[in-house]
N, C-alpha and C positions, 0 to 999 in steps of 0.2 A: 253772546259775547260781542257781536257786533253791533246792536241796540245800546248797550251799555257803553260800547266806544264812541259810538255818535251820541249817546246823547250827556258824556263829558266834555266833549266838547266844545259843547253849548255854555257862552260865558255871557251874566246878568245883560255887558254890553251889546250883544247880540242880541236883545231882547227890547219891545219898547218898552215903556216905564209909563204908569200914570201922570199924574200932577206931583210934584213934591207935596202938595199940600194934602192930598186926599192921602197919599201913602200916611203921613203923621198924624190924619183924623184917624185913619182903620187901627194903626197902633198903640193911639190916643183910646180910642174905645174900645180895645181890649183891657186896658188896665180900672180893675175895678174904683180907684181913690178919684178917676180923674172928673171935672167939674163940669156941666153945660158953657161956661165962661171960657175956660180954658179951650174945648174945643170949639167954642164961635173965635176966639181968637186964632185959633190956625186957618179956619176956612176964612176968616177978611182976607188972610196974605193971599187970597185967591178968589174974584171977585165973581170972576167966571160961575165959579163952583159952587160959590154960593147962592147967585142964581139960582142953575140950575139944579141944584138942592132943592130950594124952595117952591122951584115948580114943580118937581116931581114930587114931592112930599103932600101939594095943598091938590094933587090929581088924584082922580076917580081910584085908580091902583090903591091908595092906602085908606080912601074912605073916610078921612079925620073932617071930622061935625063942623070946628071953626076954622078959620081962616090961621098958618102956621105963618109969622112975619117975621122971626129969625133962626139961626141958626138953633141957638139957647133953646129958645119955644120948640123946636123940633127933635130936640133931646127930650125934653117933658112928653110932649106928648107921644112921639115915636119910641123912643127908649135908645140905649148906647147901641146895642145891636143893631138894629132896625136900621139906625141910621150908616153905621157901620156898612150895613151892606148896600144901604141904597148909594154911598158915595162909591162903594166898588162898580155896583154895576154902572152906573154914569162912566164911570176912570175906566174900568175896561173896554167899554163901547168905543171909547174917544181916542182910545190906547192907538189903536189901527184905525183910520180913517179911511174910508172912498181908494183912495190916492195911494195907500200904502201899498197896493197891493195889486199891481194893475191885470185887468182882462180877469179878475174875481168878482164874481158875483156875492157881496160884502152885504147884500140887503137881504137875500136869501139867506145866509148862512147865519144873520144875525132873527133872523124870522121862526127859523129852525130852532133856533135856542131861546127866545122868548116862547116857542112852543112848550118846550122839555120844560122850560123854567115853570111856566104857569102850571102844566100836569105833576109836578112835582110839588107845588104848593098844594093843589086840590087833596093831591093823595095825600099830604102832612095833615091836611085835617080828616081825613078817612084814618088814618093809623095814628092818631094824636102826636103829632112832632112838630116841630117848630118850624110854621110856615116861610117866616123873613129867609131864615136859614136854606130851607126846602129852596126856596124862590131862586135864593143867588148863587144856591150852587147848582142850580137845572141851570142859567142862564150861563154858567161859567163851565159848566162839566165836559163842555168839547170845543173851550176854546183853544186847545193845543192843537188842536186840528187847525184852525186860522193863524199858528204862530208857525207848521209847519209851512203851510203855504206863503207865509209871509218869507221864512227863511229860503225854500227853495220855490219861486215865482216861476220858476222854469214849470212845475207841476201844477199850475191852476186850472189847465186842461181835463186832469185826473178827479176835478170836486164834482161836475153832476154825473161823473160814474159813483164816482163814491156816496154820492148822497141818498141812490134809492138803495142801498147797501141797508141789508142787514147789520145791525151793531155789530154781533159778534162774525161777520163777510165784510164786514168796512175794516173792522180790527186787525183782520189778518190783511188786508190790503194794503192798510197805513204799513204796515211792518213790512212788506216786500218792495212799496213804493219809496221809503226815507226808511230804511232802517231804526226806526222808532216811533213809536205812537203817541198819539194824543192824549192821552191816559198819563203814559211817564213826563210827556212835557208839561201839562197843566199842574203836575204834584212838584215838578221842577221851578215850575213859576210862581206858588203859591211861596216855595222854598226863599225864591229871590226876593220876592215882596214882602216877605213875611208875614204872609197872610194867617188868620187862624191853625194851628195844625191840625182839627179836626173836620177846616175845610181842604185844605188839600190831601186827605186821608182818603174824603169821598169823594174827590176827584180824582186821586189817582187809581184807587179799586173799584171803580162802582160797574168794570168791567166784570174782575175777578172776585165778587162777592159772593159767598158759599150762600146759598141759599137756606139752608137749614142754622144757618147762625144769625140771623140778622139781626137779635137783639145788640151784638156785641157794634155794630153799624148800622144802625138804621138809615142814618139818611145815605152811605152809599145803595141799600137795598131801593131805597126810594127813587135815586137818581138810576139806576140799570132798571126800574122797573117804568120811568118816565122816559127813557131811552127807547125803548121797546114800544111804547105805546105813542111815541110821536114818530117813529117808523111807520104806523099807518099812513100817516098823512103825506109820506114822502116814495109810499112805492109802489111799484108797479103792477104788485097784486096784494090791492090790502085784505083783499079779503082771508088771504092766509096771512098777512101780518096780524091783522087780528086775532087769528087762532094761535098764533106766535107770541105775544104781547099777552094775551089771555094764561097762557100756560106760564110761562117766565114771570109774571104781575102774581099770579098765583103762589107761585113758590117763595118768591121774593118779599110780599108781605099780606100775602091773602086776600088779596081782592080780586073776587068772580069778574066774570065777563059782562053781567049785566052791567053792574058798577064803573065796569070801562067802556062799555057804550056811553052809558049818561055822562061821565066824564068830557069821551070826546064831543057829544054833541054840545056841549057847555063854551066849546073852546074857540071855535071861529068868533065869538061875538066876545071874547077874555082877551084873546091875539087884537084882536082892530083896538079896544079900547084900552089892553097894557101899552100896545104900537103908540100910540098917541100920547100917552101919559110920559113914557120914556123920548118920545122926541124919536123915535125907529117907524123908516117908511117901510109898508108892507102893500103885498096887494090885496086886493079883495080875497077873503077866506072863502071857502068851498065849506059847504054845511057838510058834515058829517055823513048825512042820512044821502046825500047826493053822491059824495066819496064813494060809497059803496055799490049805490045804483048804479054808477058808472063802472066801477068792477063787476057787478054781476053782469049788465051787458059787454063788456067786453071777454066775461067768462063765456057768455052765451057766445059772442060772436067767436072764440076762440074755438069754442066745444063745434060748434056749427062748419067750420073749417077745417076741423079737424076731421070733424065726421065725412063734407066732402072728400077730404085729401083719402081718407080711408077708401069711401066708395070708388073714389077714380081709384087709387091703387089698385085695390080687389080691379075694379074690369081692367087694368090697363096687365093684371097678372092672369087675367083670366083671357085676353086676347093674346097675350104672351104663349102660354100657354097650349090654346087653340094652334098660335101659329109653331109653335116647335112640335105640337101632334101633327100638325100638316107637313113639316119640314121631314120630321122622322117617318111620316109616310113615302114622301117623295125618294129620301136617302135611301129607305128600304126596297123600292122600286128600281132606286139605280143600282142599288146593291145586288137585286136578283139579275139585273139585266146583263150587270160586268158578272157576274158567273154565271151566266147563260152563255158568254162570249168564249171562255175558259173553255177544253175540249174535255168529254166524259173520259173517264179510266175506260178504258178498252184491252185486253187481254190482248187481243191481237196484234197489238201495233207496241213494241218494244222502247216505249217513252213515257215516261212516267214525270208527271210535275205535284209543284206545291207551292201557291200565292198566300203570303200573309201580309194584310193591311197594317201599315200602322195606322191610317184616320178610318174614316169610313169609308172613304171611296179610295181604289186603290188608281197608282199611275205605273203598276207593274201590270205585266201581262205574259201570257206564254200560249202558245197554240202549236198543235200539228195534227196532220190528218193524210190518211193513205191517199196516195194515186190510184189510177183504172190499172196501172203496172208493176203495183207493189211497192214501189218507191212509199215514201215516209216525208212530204216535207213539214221543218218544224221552226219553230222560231222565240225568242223573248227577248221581252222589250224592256226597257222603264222609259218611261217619259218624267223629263224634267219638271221640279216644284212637284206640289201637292193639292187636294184640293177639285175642284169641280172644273174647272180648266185642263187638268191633268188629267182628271176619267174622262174626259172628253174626248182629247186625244188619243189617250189610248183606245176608247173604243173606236175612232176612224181608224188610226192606224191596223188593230188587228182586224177589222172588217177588211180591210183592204188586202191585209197581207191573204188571208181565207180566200175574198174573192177574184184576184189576180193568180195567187199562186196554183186556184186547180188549170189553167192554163198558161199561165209562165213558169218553166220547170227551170229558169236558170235563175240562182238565188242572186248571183249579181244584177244582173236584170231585172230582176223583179225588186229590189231595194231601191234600182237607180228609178224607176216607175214611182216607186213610193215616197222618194226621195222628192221627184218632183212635185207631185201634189201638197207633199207638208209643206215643203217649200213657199206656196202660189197662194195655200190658204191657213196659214198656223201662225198664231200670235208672234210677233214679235218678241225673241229671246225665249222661247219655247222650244227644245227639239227633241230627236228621241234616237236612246243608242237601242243596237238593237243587234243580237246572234240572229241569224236566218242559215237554213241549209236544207236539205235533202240526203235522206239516208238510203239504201238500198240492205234490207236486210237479207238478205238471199248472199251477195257475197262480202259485207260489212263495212261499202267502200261511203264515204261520208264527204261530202262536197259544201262549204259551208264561205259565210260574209260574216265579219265580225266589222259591225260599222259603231264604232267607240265605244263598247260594251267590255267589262272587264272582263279576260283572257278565261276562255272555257278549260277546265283542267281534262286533260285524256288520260285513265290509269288506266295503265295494265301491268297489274301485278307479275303475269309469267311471261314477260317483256325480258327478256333476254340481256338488254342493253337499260336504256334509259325507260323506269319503267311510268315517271311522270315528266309531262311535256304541257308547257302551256302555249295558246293557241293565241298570241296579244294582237288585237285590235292594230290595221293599219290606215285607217280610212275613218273620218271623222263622222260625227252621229248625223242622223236625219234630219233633214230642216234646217242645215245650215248653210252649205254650199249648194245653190242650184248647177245642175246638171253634169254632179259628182259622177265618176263613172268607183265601180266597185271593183273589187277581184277576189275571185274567189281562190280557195285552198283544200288541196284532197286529200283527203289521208286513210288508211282502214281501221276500222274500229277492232279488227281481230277478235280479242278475248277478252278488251278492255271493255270501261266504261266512259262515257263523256259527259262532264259536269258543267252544266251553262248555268250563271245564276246572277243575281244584278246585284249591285253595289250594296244593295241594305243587309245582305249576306257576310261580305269580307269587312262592312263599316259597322256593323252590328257588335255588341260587345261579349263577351264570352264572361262567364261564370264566377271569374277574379275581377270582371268591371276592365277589363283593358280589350283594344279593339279588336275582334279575330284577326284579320287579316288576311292576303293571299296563301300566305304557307303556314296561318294557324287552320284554314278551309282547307288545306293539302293534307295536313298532319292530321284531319280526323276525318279525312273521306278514306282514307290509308287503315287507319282503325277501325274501320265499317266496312273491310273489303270483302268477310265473307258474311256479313248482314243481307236477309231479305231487302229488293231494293224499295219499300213502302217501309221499312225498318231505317233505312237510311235517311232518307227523306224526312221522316218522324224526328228523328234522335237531333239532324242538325238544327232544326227549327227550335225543339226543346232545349238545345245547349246552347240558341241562343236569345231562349226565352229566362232563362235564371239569371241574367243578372241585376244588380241593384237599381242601375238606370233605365233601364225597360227599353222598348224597341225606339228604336230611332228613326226607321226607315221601312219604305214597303221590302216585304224577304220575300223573291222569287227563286227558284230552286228547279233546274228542269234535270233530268236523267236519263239519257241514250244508253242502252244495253249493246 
C-alpha cells in the first residue's frame, strides 16, 4: 500500500522529458500509415537530434554498408522501429545529464545499462527475438532506478551499495529505501511518454517473470535473464553470480552456462565500441576470463584466511582450554585446602558445623577445637565479597583464630589481636564479621564476641520463660576499626542449643522464592527441635536449596549442644 502511494504521487512534471521532437518521432513511428518525409520533418524542428541520429545510425553499433545522410535514408534503411528506439535511447541518455544529479556516478550507471542492453541483444539472437527491441529495453530496464535517485538526491550515497546487489537483493532494497522501485517507475514512465506498451510491459515485470511462461513475454524473460548476467560484472563474488545468472538465464529462456561464458567474453570489447557509437564514456572493460581469475584469487585468498582464522581459533581454544584445565587444577587445590582448614566431625567435642559455597572458593568459614582443660573454643566467620580475595582472607583469618586461640583463652582478646593484624594488612574495604567463643561443656556456661555477625539464636525449648533469645552483634566486624576493644557476653547453654550461622543463611531464599529470614531461621530451627543434630543441619541447607533462584550466598551453619 505504501509503494502504490508513493508512487501516485509521482506527476509527468516530476519527471524529465525528452526532446518534444524525439517524443513525436517514437509516436510518429508507431503508427503504421506514417511516411520517411513526415518523420524527417519532425526531426528538422530539432537540429540537435538529427545530428545525433545520424551519427549514431552511420556507427559501428548498426553496421549499415553506405553512408545514411538523412533522416528519410535512415528509415529505409534502419526501419520505423529501429529508428524508433535508437532516437529513445539518445532522449533517454540526454533526459538526465552529468548535472542533474549531483555526487552520482551517471557514467557508471549509464555503463551498467549499455551492459544489460548489449547482453540482451546477444541473447535476442540466441532465442530469435527482435534485437533493436532486446537492445533498448536492456538500456532502459533500470532506468527508474536513476529517476529514483534523480527524485530523492538525498540517496545517491545508497547506488555503489546497491549496485553489487543482486537483482532480486537490490529489488528488495529499492523498496525499503523509496518506498518503490525501479521496476514500477520505468512502467510509469513509459506510461507518461507513451512509449510502446509492450515496452513498458518488460520493463515493468522483467523482475516478476514466471519463468515457466515466457512465451507469453519474451523479452521481459530476456531482460531478468540479461539482468542477471550483467550482475557478474558488477559483484563482489562473480563467481557465484555466475552460478546465479546460469540457473535464472536457464529457466528464463534456456541458455546453459557455456553459452553465458562466451556471451560474457564477447562483451568488454561490444561495451568500448557500443560506448563510442552512442557518445557514453566508459572505462576501460576487464576481459571476462580476468573477472573471474581475480575472483578465484580472491576465493583462494578468502579460503586461505579463513583457514588461518580457523587454525588460530582451534589453538587459541586449545590454549583456552589448557588454561581453564590448569585454573580448575589450581581451584581444586584451593578447594581442598579451605577444607582442610574446616575442623573434622569429632564425637567428642559437642559442635557440629555445615559450609556451602555458593562459587568455588568459599569466604565463609567456621572452626573450633578442644583446650588441654576441656573447654571448646569455636568460631565463624564470613568475609566480605566473593572470589579469590575472600578465600584469601578467610584462610589468614581462621589460621589465625586456630593459632592464637590455643593460647589466648579470652575471645575478646583474641578478636582484638585479630582485629589488629586484618587491620595492618587486609585490602582496602575488605573486612570480616565474625561469632568467636569458648564453651565449657562440663557445666554449659558459653562466653562469646559477636563482632558484626548476625545475632546467634539460643533455643531452649524447656526454658521455663523465654525459650528463644537472640544474641545481636554490638561491635562492628574485623578490619575496620584499628584497635577496637571487644566484649564479651555469658550465658549457660543449659538444655538448649546455640545457632551461629552467616548471613547467606537468613538472606538465602526458602522454598516459595521469598528471603527466609531471622525469624523464618527461628520458625524452622523450632520444627527441628527434636531432630538428630546432623538432621538439622541437613534439612536447613536443603530448604534452602529448593528454591527457583538458587543460592545466593556462601551458607554457614554452626551448632553448639
Amino acid at each position: 500500500m505504501v509503494a502504490v502511494t508513493q508512487l501516485e504521487r509521482i506527476k509527468p512534471t516530476d519527471l524529465p522529458a525528452p526532446p518534444q521532437a524525439a517524443l513525436q518521432i517514437i509516436r510518429a513511428c508507431a503508427r503504421e500509415e506514417v511516411t520517411s518525409h513526415e518523420i524527417s520533418d519532425i526531426a528538422e524542428t530539432n537540429p540537435a537530434l538529427t545530428a545525433e541520429l545520424l551519427r549514431v545510425a552511420n556507427s559501428p553499433l548498426y553496421g549499415i554498408s553506405r553512408e545514411v545522410t538523412s533522416i528519410s535514408n535512415a528509415v529505409a534503411v534502419l526501419g520505423l522501429r529501429a529508428l524508433r528506439n535508437l532516437v529513445l535511447c539518445i532522449s533517454i541518455h540526454d533526459a538526465i545529464n552529468k548535472e542533474a544529479i549531483p555526487d552520482f556516478d551517471a557514467e557508471v550507471f549509464w555503463e551498467d545499462s549499455l551492459r544489460r542492453a548489449l547482453i540482451a541483444r546477444q541473447l535476442a539472437v540466441l532465442v530469435k527475438q527482435d534485437v533493436d527491441e532486446s537492445f533498448t529495453a536492456g538500456l532502459l530496464q533500470d532506468f527508474g532506478l536513476l529517476i529514483l535517485f534523480y527524485l530523492h538526491p538525498e540517496q545517491t550515497t545508497q547506488w555503489q551499495r546497491l549496485r553489487v546487489l543482486s537483482p532480486s537483493e537490490r529489488l528488495q532494497q529499492e523498496q525499503e529505501i523509496f518506498s518503490v522501485t525501479h521496476t514500477e517507475i520505468g512502467q510509469k514512465l513509459t506510461e507518461f511518454w507513451e512509449l510502446p506498451e509492450s515496452l513498458g510491459e518488460a520493463i515493468g515485470g522483467h523482475h516478476a517473470h514466471i519463468y515457466t511462461n515466457s512465451e507469453q513475454n519474451p523479452l521481459s524473460a530476456i531482460l531478468q535473464a540479461a539482468d542477471w548476467i550483467s550482475h557478474i560484472f558488477t559483484s563482489n563474488h562473480p563467481s557465484q553470480a555466475l552460478k546465479d545468472a546460469s540457473a535464472k538465464t536457464s529457466q528464463a529462456i534456456g541458455i546453459d552456462e557455456q553459452k553465458i561464458k562466451a556471451l560474457c567474453a564477447s562483451l568488454p570489447e561490444l561495451v568500448t565500441e557500443a560506448a563510442i557509437s552512442l557518445g557514453l564514456k566508459v572505462e576501460q572493460q576487464v576481459e571476462f576470463e580476468q573477472v573471474m581469475r581475480d575472483a578465484n584469487v580472491r576465493l583462494a585468498e578468502e579460503n586461505s584466511s579463513y583457514q588461518e582464522l580457523t587454525w588460530n581459533l582451534e589453538k587459541t581454544l586449545r590454549e583456552r582450554d589448557a588454561l581453564a584445565a590448569a585454573l580448575n587444577n589450581e581451584l581444586e587445590l584451593a578447594r581442598e585446602i579451605q577444607a582442610s582448614l574446616l575442623p573434622p566431625d569429632n564425637n567428642d567435642i559437642p559442635v557440629h558445623g555445615i559450609n556451602v559455597s555458593a562459587k568455588e572458593l568459599s569466604g565463609d568459614f567456621y572452626d573450633f577445637f578442644k583446650l588441654d582443660d576441656g573447654r571448646v573454643m569455636f568460631n565463624l566467620g564470613d568475609v566480605s565479597g566473593k572470589g579469590m580475595h575472600a578465600a584469601l582472607l578467610m584462610a589468614k583469618t581462621s589460621s589465625l583464630f586456630r593459632c592464637l586461640g590455643k593460647k589466648n583463652h579470652s575471645p575478646a582478646e583474641l578478636l582484638k589481636t585479630i582485629n589488629h593484624e586484618i587491620c595492618e594488612t587486609s585490602i582496602r574495604g575488605m573486612f570480616v564479621t565474625m561469632v568467636a567463643g569458648i564453651y565449657n561443656p562440663q557445666d554449659g556456661q558459653i562466653t562469646l564476641v559477636n563482632a558484626g555477625n548476625p545475632p546467634p539464636v539460643l533455643f531452649n525449648p524447656k526454658a521455663s520463660e523465654k525459650k528463644i533469645k537472640l544474641l545481636a552483634a554490638d561491635t562492628p566486624p574485623l578490619g575496620i576499626v584499628l584497635g577496637m576493644c571487644y566484649e564479651e557476653v555469658s550465658f549457660n547453654l543449659q538444655q538448649g542449643h546455640l545457632y551461629i550461622y552467616s548471613d547467606g543463611i537468613t538472606e538465602g531464599y526458602a522454598p516459595n522464592d521469598t528471603e527466609l529470614g531471622v525469624m523464618g531461621l527461628v520458625s524452622l530451627i523450632a520444627s527441628l527441635d527434636k531432630a538428630p543434630v546432623q538432621k538439622r543441619l541437613d534439612t536447613i541447607i536443603q530448604h534452602l536449596s529448593e528454591s527457583s533462584k538458587g543460592q545466593r550466598d556462601d551458607m554457614t551453619l554452626l551448632i553448639i549442644e
